[in-house]
N, C-alpha and C positions, 0 to 999 in steps of 0.2 A: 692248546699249543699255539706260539706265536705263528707269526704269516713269515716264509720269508724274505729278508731284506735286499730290497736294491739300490745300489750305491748309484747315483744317477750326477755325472759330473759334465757340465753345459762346456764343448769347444768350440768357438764361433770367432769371427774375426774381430767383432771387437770387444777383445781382450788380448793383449799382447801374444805373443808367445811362449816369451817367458813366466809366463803364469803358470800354464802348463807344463813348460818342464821345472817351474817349482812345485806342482800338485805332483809330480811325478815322485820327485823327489822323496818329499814328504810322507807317502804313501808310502814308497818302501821301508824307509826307517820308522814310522809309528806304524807299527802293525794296528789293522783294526780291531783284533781279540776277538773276531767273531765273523762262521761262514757267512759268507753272503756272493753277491754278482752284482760285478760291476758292467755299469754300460757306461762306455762313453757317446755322448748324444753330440753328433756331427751336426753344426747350422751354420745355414747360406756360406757352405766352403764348397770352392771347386774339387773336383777329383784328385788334380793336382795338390791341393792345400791339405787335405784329408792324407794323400798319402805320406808327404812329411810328418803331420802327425801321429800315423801308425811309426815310423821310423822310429819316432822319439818311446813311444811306448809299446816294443815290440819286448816278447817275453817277459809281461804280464799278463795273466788269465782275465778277460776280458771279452765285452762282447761290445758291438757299435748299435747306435740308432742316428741311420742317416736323416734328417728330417727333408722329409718330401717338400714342406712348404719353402716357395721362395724370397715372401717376404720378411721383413724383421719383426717377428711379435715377439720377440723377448723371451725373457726364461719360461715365463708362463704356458705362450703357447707350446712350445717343443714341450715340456715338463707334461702337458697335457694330453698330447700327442699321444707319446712313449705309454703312458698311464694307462692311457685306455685298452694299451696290446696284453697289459700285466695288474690290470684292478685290483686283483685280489692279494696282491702283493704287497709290502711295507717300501716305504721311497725314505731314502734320506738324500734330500734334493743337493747339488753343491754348485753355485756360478763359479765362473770362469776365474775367479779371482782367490777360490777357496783352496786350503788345504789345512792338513791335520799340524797340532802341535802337541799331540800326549799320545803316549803309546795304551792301546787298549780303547782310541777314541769311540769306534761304532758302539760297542760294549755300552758305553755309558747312557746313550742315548736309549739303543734296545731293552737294556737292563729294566729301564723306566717306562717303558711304553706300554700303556692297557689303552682296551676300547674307550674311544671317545675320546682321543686326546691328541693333543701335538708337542713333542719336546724338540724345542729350539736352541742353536748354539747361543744367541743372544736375543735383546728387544731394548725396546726405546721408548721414553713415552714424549720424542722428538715432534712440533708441531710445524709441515711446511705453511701451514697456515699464518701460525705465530710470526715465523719468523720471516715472512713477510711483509712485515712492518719496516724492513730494515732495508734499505731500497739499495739493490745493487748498482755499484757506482756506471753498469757499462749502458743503463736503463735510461730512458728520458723520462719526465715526471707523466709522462700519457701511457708508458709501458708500468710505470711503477704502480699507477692506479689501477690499472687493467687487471693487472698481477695479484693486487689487494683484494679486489673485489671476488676476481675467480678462486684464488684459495681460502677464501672465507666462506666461498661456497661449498667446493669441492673437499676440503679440509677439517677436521675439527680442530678447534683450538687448541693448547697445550693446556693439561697433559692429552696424550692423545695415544694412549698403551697401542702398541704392537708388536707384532714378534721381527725380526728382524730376515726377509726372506735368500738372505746368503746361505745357511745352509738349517735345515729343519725337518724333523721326519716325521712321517705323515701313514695313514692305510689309503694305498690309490684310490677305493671305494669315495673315502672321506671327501679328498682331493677333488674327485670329479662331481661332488655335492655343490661347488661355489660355482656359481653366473659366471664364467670366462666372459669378459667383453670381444665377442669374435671379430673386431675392428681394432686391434690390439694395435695403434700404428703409431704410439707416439712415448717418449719417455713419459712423459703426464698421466699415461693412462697404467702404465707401471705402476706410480708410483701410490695410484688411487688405492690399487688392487692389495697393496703392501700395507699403506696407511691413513687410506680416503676415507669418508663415513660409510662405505658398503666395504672395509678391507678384509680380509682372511681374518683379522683377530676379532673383528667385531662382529662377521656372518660366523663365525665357529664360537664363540661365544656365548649369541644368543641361540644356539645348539646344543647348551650345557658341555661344549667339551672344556676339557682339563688342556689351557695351555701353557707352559711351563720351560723355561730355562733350566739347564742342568750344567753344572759346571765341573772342573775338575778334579774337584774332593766327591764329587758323585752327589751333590746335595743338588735339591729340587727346590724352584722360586717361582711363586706364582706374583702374579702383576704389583702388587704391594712390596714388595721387597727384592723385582726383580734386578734394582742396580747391587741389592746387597751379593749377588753373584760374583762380579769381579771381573765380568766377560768383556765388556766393554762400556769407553768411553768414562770409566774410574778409575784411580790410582795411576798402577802399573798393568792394569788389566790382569793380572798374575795369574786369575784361574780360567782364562779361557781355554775350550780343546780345541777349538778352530781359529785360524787366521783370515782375516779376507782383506782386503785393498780398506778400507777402512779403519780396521783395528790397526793398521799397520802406518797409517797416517795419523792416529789417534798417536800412537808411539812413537812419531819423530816430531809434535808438537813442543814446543816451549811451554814452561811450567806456565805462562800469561794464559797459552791458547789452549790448554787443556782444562783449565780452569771455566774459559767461558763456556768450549764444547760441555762441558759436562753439564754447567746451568742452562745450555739448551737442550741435552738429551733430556736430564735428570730433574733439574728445578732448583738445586740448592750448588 
């Protein structure tokens, strides 16, 4: 029998507000097609800030995880936090920026989940290393080198497969198998943990797990034909079940800058 699922959705200040009352949204009209419990994980909010956001999501079944820590380590640490109250539990993680766009979404994810594995709304075989090369205009050439050097260390080149961590489901067991960097104090060190040479796709990989994009015909894509999904940063994106502050930028580009996105995610 599967483990039960928990919807684990990050509110923290920085992510607008509107985010949240568009995750609200969303949430009602795409039913998820399947029990589960939701927690919404409260970070570095005042008491005051947390209570507006119960206003906005009052009569929904629901349950909170205030995080005790006061610094910003990111989805990670709270994600990790939470994890270790419910281990034996299935997570389908969501940042601050996420929400559903297919009715039936948890379904699709669940549907597909055996031991060993992780199904992801999206992935990328995006390289911050690569793209590096391209010197941000606000950089002097002594920052531009700096920059080159350290993400050619910290980075692998492109392609450089991984799962994309906006929203992805996981067994908390699994979860808490990865090195957390317990100095989590910087976007950099994010974004190591996403898509560095130690990131979640590459320590769960050489783990033998199955990780895998599932899209919204219910079809499953491993690293080789993950852009054939349709989730993101291709086309019209048309089959993705999730939204995030990304895909949503992907979809207001001009046919020039989706073009280039794409030969940065994808390669062609």
């Amino acid at each position: 029998m599967k483990k039960k699922i928990i919807i684990a959705y990050l509110c923290s200040p920085y992510v607008s507000k509107k985010c949240f009352t568009e995750f609200i949204f969303h949430y009602k009209k795409y039913k998820p097609g399947i029990d589960h419990q939701l927690i919404i994980c409260y970070k570095n909010l005042s008491l005051d800030q947390i209570k507006n956001f119960r206003k906005k999501i009052k009569g929904i079944n629901h349950k909170e995880f205030i995080d005790p820590e006061k610094k910003n380590d990111f989805d990670f640490g709270t994600n990790k936090r939470l994890v270790k109250k419910f281990k034996d539990n299935l997570f389908f993680f969501m940042n601050g920026h996420s929400y559903p766009v297919k009715k039936n979404w948890l379904k699709y994810y669940y549907s597909n989940y055996k031991p060993k594995s992780i199904i992801a709304s999206s992935a990328s075989l995006e390289s911050i290393s690569s793209k590096s090369i391209y010197r941000n205009h606000l950089d002097n050439y002594f920052i531009f080198f700096y920059k080159l050097i350290k993400y050619h260390i910290l980075f692998p080149v492109f392609p450089n497969p991984h799962f994309r961590t906006t929203n992805y489901l996981i067994l908390g067991k699994d979860f808490l198998k990865y090195n957390f960097d317990n100095n989590l104090d910087s976007k950099e060190k994010a974004w190591k943990i996403e898509s560095g040479k130690n990131s979640l796709y590459n320590f769960y990989k050489k783990k033998k797990f199955r990780i895998l994009v599932v899209n919204s015909e219910n079809k499953l894509f491993s690293e080789k034909n993950w852009h054939n999904s349709h989730t993101y940063a291709i086309g019209n994106q048309s089959k993705k079940i999730m939204s995030d502050n990304h895909v949503r930028k992907f979809a207001k580009m001009s046919k020039k800058q989706k073009e280039k996105k794409r030969l940065i995610v994808w390669g062609f």
